[in-house]
C-alpha positions in Angstrom: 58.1 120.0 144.7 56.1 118.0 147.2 54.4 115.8 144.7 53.4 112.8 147.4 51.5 115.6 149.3 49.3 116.6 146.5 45.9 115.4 146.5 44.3 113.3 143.0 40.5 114.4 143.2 38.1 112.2 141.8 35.2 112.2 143.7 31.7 111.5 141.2 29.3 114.9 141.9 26.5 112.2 141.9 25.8 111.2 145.8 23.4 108.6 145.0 23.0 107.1 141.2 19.2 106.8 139.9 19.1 106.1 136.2 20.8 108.5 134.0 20.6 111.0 136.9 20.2 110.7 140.5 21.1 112.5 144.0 23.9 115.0 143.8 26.6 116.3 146.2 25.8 120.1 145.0 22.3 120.2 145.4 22.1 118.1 148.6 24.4 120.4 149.9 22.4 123.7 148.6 19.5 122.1 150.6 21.7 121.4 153.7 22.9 125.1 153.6 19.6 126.4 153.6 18.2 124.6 156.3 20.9 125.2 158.8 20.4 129.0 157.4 16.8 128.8 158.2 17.8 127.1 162.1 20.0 130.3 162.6 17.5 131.9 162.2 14.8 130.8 164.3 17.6 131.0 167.4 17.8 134.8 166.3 14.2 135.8 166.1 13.6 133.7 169.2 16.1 135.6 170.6 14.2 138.8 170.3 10.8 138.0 170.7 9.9 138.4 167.0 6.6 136.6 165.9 6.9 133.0 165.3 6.1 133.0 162.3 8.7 135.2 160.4 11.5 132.3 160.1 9.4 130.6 158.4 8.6 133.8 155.8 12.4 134.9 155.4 13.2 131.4 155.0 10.5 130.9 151.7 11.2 134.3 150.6 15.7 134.1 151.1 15.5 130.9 149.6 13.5 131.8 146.1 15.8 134.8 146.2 18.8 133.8 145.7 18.0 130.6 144.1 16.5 132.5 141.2 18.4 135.6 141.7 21.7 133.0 141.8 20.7 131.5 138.1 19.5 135.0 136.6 22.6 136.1 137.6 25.3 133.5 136.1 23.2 133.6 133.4 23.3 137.2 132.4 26.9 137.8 133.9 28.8 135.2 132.7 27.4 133.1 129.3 28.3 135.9 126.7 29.5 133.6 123.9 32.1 134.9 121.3 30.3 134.8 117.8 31.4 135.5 113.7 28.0 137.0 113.7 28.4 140.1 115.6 25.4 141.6 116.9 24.6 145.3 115.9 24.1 147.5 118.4 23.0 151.5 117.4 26.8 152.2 116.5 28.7 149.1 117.8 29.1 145.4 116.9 28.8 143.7 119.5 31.3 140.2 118.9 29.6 138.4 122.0 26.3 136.9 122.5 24.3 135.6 125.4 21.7 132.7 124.5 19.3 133.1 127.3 18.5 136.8 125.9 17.7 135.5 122.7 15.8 132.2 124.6 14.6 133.5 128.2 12.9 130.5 128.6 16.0 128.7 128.6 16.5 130.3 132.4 13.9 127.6 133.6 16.5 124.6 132.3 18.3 124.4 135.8 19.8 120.8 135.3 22.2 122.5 132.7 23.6 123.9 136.1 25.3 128.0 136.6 24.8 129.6 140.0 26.1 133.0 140.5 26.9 134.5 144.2 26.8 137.8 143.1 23.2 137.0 141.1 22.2 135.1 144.2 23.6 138.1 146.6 21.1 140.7 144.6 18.0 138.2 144.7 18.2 138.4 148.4 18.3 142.2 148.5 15.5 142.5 146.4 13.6 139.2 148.4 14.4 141.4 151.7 12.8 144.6 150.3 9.5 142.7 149.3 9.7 140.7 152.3 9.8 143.8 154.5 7.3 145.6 152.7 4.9 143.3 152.8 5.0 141.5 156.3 7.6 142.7 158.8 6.8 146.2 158.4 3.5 146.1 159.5 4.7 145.6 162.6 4.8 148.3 164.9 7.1 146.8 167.6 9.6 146.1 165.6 11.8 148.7 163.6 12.8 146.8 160.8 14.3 147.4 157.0 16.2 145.6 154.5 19.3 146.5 156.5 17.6 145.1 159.6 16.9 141.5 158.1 20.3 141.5 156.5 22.0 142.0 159.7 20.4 138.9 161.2 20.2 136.9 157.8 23.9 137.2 157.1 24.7 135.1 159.7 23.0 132.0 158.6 23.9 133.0 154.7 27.6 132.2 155.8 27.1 128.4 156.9 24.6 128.5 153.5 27.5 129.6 151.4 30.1 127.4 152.9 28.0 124.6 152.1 27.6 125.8 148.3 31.8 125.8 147.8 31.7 122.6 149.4 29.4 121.2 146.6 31.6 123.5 144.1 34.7 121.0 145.3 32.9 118.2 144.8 32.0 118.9 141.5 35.3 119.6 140.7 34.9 123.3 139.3 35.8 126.9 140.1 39.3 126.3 141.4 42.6 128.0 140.7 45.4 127.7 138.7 48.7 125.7 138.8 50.2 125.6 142.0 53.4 123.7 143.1 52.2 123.9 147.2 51.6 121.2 148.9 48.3 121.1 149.5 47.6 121.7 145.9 44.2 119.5 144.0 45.0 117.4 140.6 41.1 117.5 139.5 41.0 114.6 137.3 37.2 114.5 136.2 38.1 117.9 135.0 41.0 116.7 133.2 43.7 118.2 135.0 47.3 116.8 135.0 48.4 119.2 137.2 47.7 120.0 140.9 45.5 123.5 141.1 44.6 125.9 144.1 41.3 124.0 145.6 40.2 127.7 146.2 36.9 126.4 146.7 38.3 125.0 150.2 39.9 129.0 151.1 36.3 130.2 150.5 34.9 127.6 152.7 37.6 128.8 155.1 36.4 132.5 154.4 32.5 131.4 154.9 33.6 130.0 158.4 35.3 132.8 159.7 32.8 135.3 158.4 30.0 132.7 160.4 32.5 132.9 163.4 32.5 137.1 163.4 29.5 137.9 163.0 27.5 135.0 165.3 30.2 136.7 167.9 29.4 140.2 167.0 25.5 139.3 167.1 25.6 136.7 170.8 28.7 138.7 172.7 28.9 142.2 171.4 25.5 142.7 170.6 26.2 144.9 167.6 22.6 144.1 166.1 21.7 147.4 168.1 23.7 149.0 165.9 22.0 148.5 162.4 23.6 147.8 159.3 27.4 146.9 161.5 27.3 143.3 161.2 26.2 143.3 157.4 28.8 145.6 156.7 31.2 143.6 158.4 29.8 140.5 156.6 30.2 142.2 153.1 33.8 143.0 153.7 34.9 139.7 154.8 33.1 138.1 151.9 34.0 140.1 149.1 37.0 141.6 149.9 38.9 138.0 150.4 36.8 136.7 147.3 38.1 140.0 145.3 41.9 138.8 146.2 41.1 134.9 145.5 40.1 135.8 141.9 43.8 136.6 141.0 44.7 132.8 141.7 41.4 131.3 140.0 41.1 130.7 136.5 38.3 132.5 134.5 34.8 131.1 134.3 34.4 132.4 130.9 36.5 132.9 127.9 35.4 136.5 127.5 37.4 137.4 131.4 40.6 136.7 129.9 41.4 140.1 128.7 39.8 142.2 131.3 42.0 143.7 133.6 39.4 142.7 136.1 37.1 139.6 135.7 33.6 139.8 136.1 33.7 138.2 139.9 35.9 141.1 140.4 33.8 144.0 138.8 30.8 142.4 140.7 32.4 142.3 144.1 33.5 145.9 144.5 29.9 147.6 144.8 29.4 145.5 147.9 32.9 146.6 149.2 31.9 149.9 149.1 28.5 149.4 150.5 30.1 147.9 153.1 32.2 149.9 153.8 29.9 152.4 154.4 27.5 151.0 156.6 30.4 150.1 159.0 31.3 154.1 159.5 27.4 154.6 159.4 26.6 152.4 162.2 29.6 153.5 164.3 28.7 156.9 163.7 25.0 155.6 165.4 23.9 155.5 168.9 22.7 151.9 169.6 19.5 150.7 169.6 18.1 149.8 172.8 
């Protein structure tokens, strides 16, 4: 055991104290994320003459998406609620229930917290589609499509999501389980006794590395030309290394503990195959010139 390495976590979520409430470390750091995303991309339009004014559109329309996408998501993926009062459902009883189906307007109570990636993952696609449709499209000199924002907006979405496990750390939540290595997290204001895998650290590590990729494949290999490569490449990293962490992190919900595969899990492998296959699309491709 290498108990003097470990490290006692204690840090208070709230940055500044106002009152009952005040500045925290989770949503400054949301804001951060999104901002440097938003930066990332102004270099990248820039970078191909795009008109000025569409950083400024992706950045109003990415940022509603996943934020709402992000809370609709945790919201109907993970608060199903085991109940005495089964639900009946044509021929089943259904022994969980969900309070923000039988309240929706319970959605709109966003100091109770719950983010989902996957939830904020499919606000953006949909946020892309409308954003395309009703702006980029329209112009002529430019060939773009969902696929062609996402391979520009990934890149940004990276530092943005490193960012958001940052804040998960300082809240103290989503980590792992027991761990006797040394660089292993005792999580105190959660009430743990025991040090824990900080896995929110190995996805900021994951987050980097994805950033590092794909701003190399966009600035030195210049794969943008061939669409859909670098979000392929970008879904892979992501999901596949967030699809192994979930064996080492304990369950959100109490529902996950006898799937064979949680819910992160379930909702990761869709991408992986999507990714997947725009990799062997786009290679398959001749480049754009």
């Amino acid at each position: 055991m290498h108990q003097l390495l470990y490290v006692t976590w204690d840090v208070d979520p709230i940055l500044i104290h106002i009152g009952d409430g005040g500045i925290r470390w989770y949503g400054l750091l949301w804001a951060v994320g999104l901002y440097m995303a938003y930066l990332v991309q102004v270099k990248l339009y820039a970078n191909e003459g795009c008109p000025k004014d569409w950083p400024e559109k992706i950045f109003l329309w990415m940022a509603l998406g996943v934020i709402i996408g992000a809370r609709i998501g945790h919201c109907w993926f993970y608060e199903w609620h085991h109940t005495d009062d089964p639900i009946q459902l044509f021929a089943w009883n259904l022994n969980y229930r969900n309070p923000y189906i039988e309240n929706p307007l319970a959605l709109l109570r966003i100091w109770e917290g719950g983010l989902s990636s996957h939830g904020g993952a499919f606000g953006l696609i949909i946020a892309a589609w409308g954003l395309n449709k009703k702006h980029f499209s329209k112009n002529k000199k430019f060939h773009t499509s969902v696929i062609w924002i996402f391979d520009r907006l990934v890149i940004g979405v990276c530092i943005t999501a490193t960012c958001i496990r940052f804040g998960n750390l300082m809240n103290s939540e989503i980590y792992g389980g027991v761990t006797d290595l040394p660089w292993g997290f005792i999580f105190v204001r959660d009430g743990q006794t025991e040090p824990c895998h900080p896995t929110q650290i190995y996805e900021m590590l994951y987050c980097i590395v994805a950033f590092v990729v794909t701003w190399l494949m966009y600035w030195k290999g210049q794969c943008y030309k061939r669409q859909g490569l670098i979000f392929g490449v970008f879904l892979e990293i992501i999901f596949v290394t967030r699809f192994l962490l979930e064996f080492i992190k304990n369950d959100q919900e109490a529902f996950e503990a006898d799937m064979a595969l949680n819910m992160g899990q379930l909702l990761s492998i869709p991408f992986i195959i999507w990714g997947i296959y725009l990799i062997v699309h786009a290679c398959r491709q001749k480049p754009v010139s």
